[in-house]
TORDOGU-135448 format. One record per residue (C-alpha): residue in one letter; x, y, z. Coordinates in pm, whole numbers, plus 50000, padded with zeros to 5 digits. Layout:
<sites>
aXYZ...
</sites>
This chain:
<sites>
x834105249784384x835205218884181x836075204884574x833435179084638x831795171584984x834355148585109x837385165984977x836215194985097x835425178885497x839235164485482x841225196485394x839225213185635x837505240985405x833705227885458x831865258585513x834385281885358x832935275484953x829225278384866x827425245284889x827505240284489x829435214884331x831195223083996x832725203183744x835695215783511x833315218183209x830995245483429x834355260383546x835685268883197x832505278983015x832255306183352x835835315183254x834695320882843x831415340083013x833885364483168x836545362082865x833765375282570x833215402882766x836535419282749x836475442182424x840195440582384x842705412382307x845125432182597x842415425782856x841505393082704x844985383282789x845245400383119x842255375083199x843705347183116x846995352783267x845025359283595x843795324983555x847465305683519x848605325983819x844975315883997x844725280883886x846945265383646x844965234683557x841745251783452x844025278683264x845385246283001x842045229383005x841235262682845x843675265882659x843235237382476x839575233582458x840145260982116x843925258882094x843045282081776x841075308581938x843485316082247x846575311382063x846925347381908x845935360382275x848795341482450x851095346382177x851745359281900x850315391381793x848925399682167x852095390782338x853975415882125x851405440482303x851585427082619x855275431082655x855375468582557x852525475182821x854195451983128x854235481083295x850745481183311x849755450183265x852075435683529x849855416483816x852465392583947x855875378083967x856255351283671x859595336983634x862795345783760x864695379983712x868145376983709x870335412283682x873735419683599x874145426583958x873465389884057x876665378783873x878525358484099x875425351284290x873275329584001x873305294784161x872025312584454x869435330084247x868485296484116x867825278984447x865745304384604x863575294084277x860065276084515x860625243984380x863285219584312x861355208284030x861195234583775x857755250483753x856475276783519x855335298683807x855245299984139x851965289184221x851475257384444x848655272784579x846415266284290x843825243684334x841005228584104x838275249684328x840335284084358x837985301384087x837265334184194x838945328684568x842545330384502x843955342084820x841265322885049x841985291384874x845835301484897x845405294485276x843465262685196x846205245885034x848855253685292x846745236485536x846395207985266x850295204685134x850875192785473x848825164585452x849015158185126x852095158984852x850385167284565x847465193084452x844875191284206x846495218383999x850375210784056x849775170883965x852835162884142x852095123684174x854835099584270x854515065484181x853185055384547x850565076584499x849255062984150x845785049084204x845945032783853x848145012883630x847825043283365x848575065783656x851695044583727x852965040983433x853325081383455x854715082183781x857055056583651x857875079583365x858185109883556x860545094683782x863005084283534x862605121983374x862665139983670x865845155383634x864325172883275x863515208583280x862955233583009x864555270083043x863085297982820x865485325982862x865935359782723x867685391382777x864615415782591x867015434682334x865005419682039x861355412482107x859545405881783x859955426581509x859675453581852x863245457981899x864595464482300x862195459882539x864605454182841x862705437983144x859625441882954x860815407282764x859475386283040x856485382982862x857825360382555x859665333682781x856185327782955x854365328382699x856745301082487x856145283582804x852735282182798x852685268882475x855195242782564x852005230082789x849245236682564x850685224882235x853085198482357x852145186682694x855205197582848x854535196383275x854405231383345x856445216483675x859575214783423x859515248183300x860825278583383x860835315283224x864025336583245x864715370883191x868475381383210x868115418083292x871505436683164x869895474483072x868145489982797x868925507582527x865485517182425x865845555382294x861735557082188x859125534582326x855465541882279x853705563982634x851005553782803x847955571782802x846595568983091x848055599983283x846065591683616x847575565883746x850085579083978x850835610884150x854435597184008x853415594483656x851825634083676x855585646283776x856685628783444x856855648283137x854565632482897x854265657082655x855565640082392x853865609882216x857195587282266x859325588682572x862575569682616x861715536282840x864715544383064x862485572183202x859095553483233x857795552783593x856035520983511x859555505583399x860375477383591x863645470383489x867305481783552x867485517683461x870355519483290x872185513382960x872515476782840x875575460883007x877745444782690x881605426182614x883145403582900x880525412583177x877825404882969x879325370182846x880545364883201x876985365483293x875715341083036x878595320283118x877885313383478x874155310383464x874385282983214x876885264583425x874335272483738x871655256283569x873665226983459x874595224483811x871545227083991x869325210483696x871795183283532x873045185483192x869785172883027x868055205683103x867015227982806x867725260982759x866115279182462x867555312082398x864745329982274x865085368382112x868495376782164x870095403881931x871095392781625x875425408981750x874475377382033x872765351281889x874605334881667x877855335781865x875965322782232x874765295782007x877585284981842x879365287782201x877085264382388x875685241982137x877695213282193x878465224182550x874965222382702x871655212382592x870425242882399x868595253582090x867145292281947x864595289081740x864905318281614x867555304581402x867495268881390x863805268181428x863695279681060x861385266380911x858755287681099x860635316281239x859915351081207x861925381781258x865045397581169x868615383980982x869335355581222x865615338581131x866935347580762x870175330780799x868315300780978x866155292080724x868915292680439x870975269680621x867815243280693x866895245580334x870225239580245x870645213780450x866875200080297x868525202179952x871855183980022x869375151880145x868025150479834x871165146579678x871635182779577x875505196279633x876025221879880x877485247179641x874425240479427x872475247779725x874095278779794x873545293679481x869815288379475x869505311379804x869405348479702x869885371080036x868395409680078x869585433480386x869305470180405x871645472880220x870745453479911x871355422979755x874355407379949x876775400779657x880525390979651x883065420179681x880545437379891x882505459480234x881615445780594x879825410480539x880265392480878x881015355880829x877225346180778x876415367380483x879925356780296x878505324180309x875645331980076x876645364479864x876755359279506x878785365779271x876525394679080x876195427079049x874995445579314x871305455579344x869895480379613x865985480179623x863625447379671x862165452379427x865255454279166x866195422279302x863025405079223x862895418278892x866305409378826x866465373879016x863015358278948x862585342879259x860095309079297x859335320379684x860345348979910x860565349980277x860195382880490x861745380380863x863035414980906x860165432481043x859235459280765x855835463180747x854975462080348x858205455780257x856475425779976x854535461579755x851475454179520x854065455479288x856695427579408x853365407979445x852685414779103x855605405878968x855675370279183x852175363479003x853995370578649x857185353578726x855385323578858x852555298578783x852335292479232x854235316979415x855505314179738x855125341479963x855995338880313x855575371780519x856825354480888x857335388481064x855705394481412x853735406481519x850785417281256x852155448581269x855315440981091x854245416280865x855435424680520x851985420380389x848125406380430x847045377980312x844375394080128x847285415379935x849115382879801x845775364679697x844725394579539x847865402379301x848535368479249x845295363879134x844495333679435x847495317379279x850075329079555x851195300979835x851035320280140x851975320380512x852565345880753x854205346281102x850645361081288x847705349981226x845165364180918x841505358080863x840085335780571x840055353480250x837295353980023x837805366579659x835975386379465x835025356379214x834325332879528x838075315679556x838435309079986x841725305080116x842615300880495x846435317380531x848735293180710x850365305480997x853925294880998x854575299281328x857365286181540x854535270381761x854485241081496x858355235481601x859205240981969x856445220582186x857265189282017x861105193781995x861235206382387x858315172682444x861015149782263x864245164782413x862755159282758x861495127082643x864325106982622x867445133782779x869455144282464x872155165482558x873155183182209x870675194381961x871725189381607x870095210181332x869185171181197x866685173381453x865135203081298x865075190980949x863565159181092x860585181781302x860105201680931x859575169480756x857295155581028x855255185581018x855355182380619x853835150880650x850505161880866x849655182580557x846545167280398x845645176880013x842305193480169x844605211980355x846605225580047x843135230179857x842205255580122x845075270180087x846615260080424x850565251280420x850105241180805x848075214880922x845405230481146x845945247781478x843655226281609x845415201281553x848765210981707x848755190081969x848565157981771x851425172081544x853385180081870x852865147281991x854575125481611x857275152481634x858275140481977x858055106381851x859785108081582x862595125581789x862955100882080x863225073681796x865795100181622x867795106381919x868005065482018x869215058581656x871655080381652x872945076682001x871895109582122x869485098982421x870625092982768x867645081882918x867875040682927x866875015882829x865115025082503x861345018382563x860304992282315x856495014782277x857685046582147x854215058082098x852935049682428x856055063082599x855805098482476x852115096482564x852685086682943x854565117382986x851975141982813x850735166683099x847275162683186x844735197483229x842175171483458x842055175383817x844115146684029x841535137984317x842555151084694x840555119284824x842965102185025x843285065385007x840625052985283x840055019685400x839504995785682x841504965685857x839864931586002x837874940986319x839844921086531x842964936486377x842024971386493x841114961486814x843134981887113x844954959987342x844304972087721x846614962788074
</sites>
């Protein structure tokens, strides 16, 4: 209904809305009307995942009218629930599937993808007035796209269309980037701290693409969520309890509070064991060279919750081959669960060490590393090449807690998904070891966090520096101390580093780029910030600190000869700003005007 009169009498549709004229404001606040009264964040994020598939613009505009409010819904903690209930929740195709019985067929797979231009969903038939009419409106724009080449939602302006020199200056911009794309893709075996959720993984790549949008302005046009669907090996997986909602589901045998996801009706993945060794790299091989075919080599390809046995090696096989990051270990410095976040964050602070003139043996031996099995230690059986680089030479120690007795560590970080695994009395012994200490509990979601907020201000007496992977509320003492935990969530990192990489085309992504994104962020924290406890600017604030992160990249990359997008542009600034997606409707108001009268007039015999 945001159509007015005369767009409405050139597409074609007058008659077919009620005669009331909305603007975007009206639109979202009847969006939030129908969002508070959902009592549960799972239906709070069905809703708004509705509205992305329904009408992408008004779903950003949003989004980022209270970045901090609908973050936790479209990401971390919700998505964690989200994915174990696709079955359920599951109202659409988003992304593209690709199985282990497309190998051979990928580049194929890839071009029946609706647009040349990646986009994060299929959905060109969004428009800004589609609220509440999806599949009427659907029609509308069918009968529009072939009139017009752009929508109101898609914002697919070329620079003939521009109407001003701002407008321009983007088209101009999107021209010379048009061969970027982003590519979340995962294969589910390690969602959050939720272990193998096969096919069910779909959820995170969308979600990580949303935020690409939200927080970093990233054209929803350039992305694209993957799930590589090889099997499952999920044993246990939580049952639904709803037991009415198919004559199929009654034949199942529910009895038992955890059923193995293999035999879920609602599944709807490949029902069989995970696929692994030379198939399953031959598969990874061929769609990254399908995607550098189809997309160019400046496309980026996050790999995003991969198995530990996978990620390292797939990253240290492509890195230099394609444009490709994981942030689950080289976005360290907010990453959350299991070893490969641990071993990511030792090597950036290592790396953060060695440029301030620390040596990298030094370095080494200020990192203290805990796996189930205890303290990793030198002379310890069947360390894989990762650990031997930072075991130390000392006796062994079994229990967490032994090893912060014995160690008498300034900070700890928790990525390995054990709820509680930081006790009252680890806590306690941080607070005595320590005048500030550092907790970090960065396991997702909530669930697996290794404690509260509340629990480390408490024992540490509101001394403790705290951050956690999901969000926490503000916590209020019992003598009156506030503190407002800091999230330190990879959402800091990846919208500005994708924003920059797309920016200005770099093909390999050095972990220099990551240090340089950690000390940008660094820099956004104000002293108020630290007084209230926060070690992260302000969510509401991400997209500003997305924004000098892909600044300071583009002027990274073109330094140090990593860019391929030329020439340099002289404004840095105002470059990286003229590519920053826009939530506004684009007008459907086609260009009218008149000639001379005599120049119109028709010539007769």
């Amino acid at each position: 209904m945001a159509f007015t009169l005369e767009e409405r009498l050139q597409l074609g549709i007058h008659g077919l809305l009620p005669p009331c004229f909305l603007s975007q404001d009206v639109q979202v606040l009847r969006v939030l009307k129908s969002y508070e009264t959902k009592s549960n964040d799972l239906d709070k994020y069905i809703i708004l995942m509705t509205l992305q598939d329904r009408n992408e613009k008004l779903f950003y505009r949003v989004l980022t009218s209270d970045i901090e409010r609908f973050m936790p819904i479209v990401y971390t903690p919700t998505v964690g629930l989200a994915c174990q209930q696709y079955g359920l929740a599951f109202r659409r195709p988003r992304g593209l599937f690709i199985t282990i019985h497309d190998k051979g067929h990928i580049a194929t797979m890839l071009n029946s993808w609706p647009e040349e231009n990646i986009k994060g969903s299929s959905n060109d038939q969004d428009m800004h007035g589609s609220e509440g009419q999806p599949e009427m409106i659907s029609d509308f724009y069918l009968r529009a796209r072939n009139v017009f080449s752009f929508s109101k939602s898609s914002h697919r302006t070329a620079i003939g269309d521009c109407q001003s020199p701002a407008e321009k200056c983007r088209g101009a911009k999107e021209v010379r980037n048009r061969k970027s794309k982003a590519i979340v893709v995962t294969d589910g075996e390690r969602i959050l701290g939720l272990g193998d959720l096969g096919s069910y993984g779909m959820g995170i790549p969308v979600g990580k693409l949303a935020l690409y949008t939200a927080c970093g302005g990233v054209h929803p046009q350039q992305c694209l969520p993957v799930l590589l669907d090889v099997g499952t090996d999920n044993e246990k997986y939580f049952s639904y309890t709803d037991t009415s909602v198919s004559s199929e589901w009654n034949k199942w045998d529910h009895s038992t509070a955890e059923q193995s996801l293999l035999n879920d009706p609602l599944y709807i993945g490949l029902k069989h064991k995970r696929v692994r060794g030379k198939q399953y790299d031959d598969l990874i091989d061929e769609f990254m060279q399908a995607v550098a075919n189809k997309y160019g080599m400046n496309c980026l390809v996050q790999f995003e919750d991969f198995a530990n046995a996978n990620a390292f090696r797939l990253l240290n096989k492509y890195r230099q081959r394609y444009c490709t990051f994981n942030d689950d270990i080289q976005g360290e410095i907010t990453i959350y669960v299991h070893f490969q976040a641990a071993m990511g964050i030792a090597h950036l602070i290592v790396m953060a060490l060695e440029k301030e003139g620390v040596s990298r043996g030094e370095a080494i031996q200020k990192i203290w590393m805990v796996d189930s099995k205890g303290l990793i230690v030198k002379g310890r059986s069947h360390l894989n090449h990762e650990k031997e680089m930072f075991a130390q030479d000392h006796p062994h120690v079994k229990t967490l807690e032994e090893v912060v007795q014995t160690i008498k560590p300034t900070a700890i970080i928790g990525v390995a998904a054990i709820a509680g695994a930081f006790t009252d009395q680890i806590l306690k012994d941080m607070g005595t070891f320590n005048k500030r200490p550092i907790v970090f509990a960065l396991s997702n979601p909530t669930s697996k966090a290794e404690c509260t907020a509340e629990q480390c201000y408490r024992l540490t007496e509101g001394r403790g520096i705290f951050a956690s992977g999901s969000p926490f509320p503000k916590v209020t003492l019992p003598n009156g101390q506030s503190f407002f935990p800091g999230q330190g969530n990879n959402a800091y990192v990846f919208p500005g580093v994708a924003l920059g990489i797309i920016a200005c085309g770099v093909r390999h992504i050095s972990d220099d780029i990551f240090l340089t994104t950690a000390e940008s962020i660094a820099e956004e924290v104000t002293e108020e910030n630290l007084a209230e406890g926060r070690l992260y600017p302000p969510l509401s604030s991400i997209r500003d600190v997305s924004f000098k992160i892909a600044v300071k990249i583009v002027d990274y990359a073109y330094k140090h000869d990593l860019a391929s997008w030329y020439p340099e542009p002289e404004d840095k600034e105002a470059f990286v700003k003229s590519l920053i997606y826009s939530p506004d409707y684009d007008s459907f108001v086609i260009d009218n005007y008149r000639w001379p009268q005599e120049a119109m007039q028709t010539q007769n015999v």
